[in-house]
C-alpha positions as a LaTeX table, in Angstrom:
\begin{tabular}{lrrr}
\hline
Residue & $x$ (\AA) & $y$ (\AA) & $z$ (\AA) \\
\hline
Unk1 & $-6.93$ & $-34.20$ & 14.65 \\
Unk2 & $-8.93$ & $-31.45$ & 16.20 \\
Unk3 & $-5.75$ & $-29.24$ & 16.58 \\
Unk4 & $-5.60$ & $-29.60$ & 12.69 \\
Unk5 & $-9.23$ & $-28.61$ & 12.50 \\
Unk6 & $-8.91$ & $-25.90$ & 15.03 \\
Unk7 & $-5.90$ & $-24.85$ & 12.90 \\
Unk8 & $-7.83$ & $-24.50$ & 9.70 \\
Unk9 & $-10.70$ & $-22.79$ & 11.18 \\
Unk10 & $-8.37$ & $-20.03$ & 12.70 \\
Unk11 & $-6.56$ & $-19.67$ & 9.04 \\
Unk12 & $-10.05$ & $-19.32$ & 7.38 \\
Unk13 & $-11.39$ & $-16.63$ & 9.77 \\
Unk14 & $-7.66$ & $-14.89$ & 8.99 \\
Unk15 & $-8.44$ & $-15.33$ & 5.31 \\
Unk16 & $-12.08$ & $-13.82$ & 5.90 \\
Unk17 & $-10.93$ & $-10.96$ & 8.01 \\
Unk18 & $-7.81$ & $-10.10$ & 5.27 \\
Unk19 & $-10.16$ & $-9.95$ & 2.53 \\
Unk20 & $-13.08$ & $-7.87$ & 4.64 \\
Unk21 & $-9.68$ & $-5.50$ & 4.85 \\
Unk22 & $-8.81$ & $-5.18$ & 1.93 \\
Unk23 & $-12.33$ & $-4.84$ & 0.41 \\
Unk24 & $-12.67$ & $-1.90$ & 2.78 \\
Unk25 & $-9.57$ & $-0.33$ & 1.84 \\
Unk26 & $-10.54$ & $-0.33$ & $-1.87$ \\
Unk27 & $-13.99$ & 1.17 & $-0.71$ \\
Unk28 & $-12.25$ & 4.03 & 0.93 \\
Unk29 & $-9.75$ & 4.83 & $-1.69$ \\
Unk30 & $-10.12$ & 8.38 & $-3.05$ \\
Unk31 & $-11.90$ & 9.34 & 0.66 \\
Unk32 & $-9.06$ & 9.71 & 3.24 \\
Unk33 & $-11.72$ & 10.28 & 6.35 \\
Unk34 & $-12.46$ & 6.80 & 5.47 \\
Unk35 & $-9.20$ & 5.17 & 4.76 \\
Unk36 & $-7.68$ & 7.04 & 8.06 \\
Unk37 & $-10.85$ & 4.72 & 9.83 \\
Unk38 & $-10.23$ & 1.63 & 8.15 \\
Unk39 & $-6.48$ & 1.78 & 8.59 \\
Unk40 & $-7.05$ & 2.19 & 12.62 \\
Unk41 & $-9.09$ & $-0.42$ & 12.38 \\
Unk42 & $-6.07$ & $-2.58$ & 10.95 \\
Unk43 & $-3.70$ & $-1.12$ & 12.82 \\
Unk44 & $-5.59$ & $-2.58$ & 15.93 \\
Unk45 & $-6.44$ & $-6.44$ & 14.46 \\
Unk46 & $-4.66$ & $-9.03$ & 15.10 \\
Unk47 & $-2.99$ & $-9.47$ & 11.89 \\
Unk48 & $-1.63$ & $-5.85$ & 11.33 \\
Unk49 & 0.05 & $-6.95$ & 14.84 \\
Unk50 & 1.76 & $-9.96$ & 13.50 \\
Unk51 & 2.92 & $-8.36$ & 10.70 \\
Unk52 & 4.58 & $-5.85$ & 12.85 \\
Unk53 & 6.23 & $-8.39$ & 15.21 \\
Unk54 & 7.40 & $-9.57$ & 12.37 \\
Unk55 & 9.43 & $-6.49$ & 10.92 \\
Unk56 & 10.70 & $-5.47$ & 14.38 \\
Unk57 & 12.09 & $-8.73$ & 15.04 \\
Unk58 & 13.93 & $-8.64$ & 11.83 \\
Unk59 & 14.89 & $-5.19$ & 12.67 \\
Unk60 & 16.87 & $-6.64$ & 15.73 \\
Unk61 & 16.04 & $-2.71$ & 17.43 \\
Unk62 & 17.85 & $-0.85$ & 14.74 \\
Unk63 & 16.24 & 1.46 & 12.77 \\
Unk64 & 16.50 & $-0.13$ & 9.12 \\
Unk65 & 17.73 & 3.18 & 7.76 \\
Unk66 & 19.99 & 4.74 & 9.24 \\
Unk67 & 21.03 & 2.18 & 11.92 \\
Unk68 & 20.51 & 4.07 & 14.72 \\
Unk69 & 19.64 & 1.48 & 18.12 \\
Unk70 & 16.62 & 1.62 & 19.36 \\
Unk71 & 18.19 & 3.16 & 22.74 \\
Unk72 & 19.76 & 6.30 & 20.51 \\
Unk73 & 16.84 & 7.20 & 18.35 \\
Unk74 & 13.96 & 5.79 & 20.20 \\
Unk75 & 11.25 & 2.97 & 19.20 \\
Unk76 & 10.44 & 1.72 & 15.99 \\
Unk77 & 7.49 & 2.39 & 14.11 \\
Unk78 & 6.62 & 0.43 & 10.68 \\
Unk79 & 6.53 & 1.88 & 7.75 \\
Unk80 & 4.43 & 0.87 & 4.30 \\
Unk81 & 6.74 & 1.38 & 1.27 \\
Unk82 & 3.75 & 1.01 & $-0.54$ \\
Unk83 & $-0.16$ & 0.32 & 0.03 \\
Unk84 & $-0.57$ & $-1.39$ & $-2.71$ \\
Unk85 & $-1.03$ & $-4.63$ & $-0.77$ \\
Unk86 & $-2.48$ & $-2.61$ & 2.45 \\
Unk87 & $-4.89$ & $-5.08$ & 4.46 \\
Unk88 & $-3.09$ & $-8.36$ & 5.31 \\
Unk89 & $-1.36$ & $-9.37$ & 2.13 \\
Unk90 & 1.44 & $-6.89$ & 2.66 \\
Unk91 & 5.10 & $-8.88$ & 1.74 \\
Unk92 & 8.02 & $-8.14$ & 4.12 \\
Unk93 & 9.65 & $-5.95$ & 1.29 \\
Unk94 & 6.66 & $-3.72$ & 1.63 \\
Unk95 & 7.39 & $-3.00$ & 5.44 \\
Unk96 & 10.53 & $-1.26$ & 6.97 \\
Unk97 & 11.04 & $-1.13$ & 10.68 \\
Unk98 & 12.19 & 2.89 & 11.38 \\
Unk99 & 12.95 & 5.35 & 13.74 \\
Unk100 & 10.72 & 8.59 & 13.66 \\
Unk101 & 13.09 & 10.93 & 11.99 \\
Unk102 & 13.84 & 8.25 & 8.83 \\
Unk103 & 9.72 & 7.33 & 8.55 \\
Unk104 & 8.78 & 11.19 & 8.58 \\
Unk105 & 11.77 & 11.41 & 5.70 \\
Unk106 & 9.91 & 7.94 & 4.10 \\
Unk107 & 6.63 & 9.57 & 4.61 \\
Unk108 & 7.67 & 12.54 & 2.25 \\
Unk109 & 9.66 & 9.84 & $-0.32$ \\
Unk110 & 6.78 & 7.46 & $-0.45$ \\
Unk111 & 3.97 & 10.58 & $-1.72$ \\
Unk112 & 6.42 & 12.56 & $-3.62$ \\
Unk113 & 6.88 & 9.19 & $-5.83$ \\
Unk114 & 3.45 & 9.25 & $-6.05$ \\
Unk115 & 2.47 & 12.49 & $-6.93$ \\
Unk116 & 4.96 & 12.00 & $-9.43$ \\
Unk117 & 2.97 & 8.79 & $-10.71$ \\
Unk118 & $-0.41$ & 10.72 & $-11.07$ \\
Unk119 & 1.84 & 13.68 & $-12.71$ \\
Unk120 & 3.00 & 10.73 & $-15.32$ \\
Unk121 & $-0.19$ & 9.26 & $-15.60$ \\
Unk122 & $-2.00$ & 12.66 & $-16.32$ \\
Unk123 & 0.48 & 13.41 & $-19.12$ \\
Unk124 & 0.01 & 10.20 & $-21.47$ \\
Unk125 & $-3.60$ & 10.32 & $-20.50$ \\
Unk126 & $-3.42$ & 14.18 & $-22.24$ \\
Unk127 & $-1.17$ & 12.66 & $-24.84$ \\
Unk128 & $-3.80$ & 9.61 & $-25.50$ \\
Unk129 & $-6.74$ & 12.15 & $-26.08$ \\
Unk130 & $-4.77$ & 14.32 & $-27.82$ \\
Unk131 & $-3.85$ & 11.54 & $-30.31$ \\
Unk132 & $-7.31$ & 9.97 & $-30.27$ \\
Unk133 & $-8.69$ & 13.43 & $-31.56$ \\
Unk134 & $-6.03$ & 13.93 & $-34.32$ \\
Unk135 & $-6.77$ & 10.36 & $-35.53$ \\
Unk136 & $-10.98$ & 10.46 & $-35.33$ \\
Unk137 & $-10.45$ & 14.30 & $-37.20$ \\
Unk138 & $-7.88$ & 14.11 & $-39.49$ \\
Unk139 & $-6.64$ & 10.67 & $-40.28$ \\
Unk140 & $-11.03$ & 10.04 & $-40.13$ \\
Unk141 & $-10.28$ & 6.42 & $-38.65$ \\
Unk142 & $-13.47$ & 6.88 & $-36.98$ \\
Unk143 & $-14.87$ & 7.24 & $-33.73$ \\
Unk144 & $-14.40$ & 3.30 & $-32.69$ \\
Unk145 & $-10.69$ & 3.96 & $-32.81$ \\
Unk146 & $-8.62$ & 4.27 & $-29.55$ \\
Unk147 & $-4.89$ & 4.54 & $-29.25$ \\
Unk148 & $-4.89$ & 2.57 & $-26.18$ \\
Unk149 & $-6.00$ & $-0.51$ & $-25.95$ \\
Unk150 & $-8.74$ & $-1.12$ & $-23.70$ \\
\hline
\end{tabular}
């Protein structure tokens, strides 16, 4: 009985210190001094830890790339495919176990897929005004119209 209750306790103060994470991740976003802080910070709790066990174990010390052992291209590192679910809730898919050479390489693949993102976004944000100006001036639907849906 007080295992259980010892159990729950330690899963709530998890809970509490994922969603302190991830509320200070989605303070930080847009200032990188920030997010470099709060991601150290992560990097040295308990759960970022886990997490990481986690991947290298499944990695059985080959780099999930290119297969190089651990003994031919050094130790693993972690890599995030994605922050999108940076602070606790990351899934396994979101994590790859890597040598240094093939997470430099994901590095680079990982923010040239997103600068390519904002690049996409930017243009049918463009293409939204554009179309929201035409329809206000010429087809006079008014000021309350809006091509996208809010």
């Amino acid at each position: 009985m007080y295992e259980e209750w010892l159990q729950q306790q330690k899963k709530k103060q998890v809970n509490a210190q994922i969603v302190s994470f991830v509320a200070r991740f989605a303070k930080a976003n847009g200032n990188d001094t920030e997010w470099q802080k709060v991601k150290r910070d992560y990097e040295d709790s308990d759960i970022w830890k886990s997490l990481r066990a986690q991947v290298l174990k499944r990695a059985h010390n080959q780099c999930e790339r290119c297969k190089g052992s651990t003994n031919s291209v050094g130790p693993l590192q972690v890599h995030h495919n994605t922050y999108e679910r940076v602070g606790g809730r990351e899934k396994m898919s979101d994590l790859e176990g890597l040598c240094f050479p093939c997470h430099k390489i994901a590095n680079e693949e990982r923010e040239q897929l997103r600068s390519t993102e904002r690049e996409e976004n930017y243009q049918v944000a463009r293409l939204a005004g554009t179309l929201n100006w035409f329809a206000t001036r010429y087809l006079k639907l008014g000021e309350d119209w809006n091509v996208v849906d809010p």
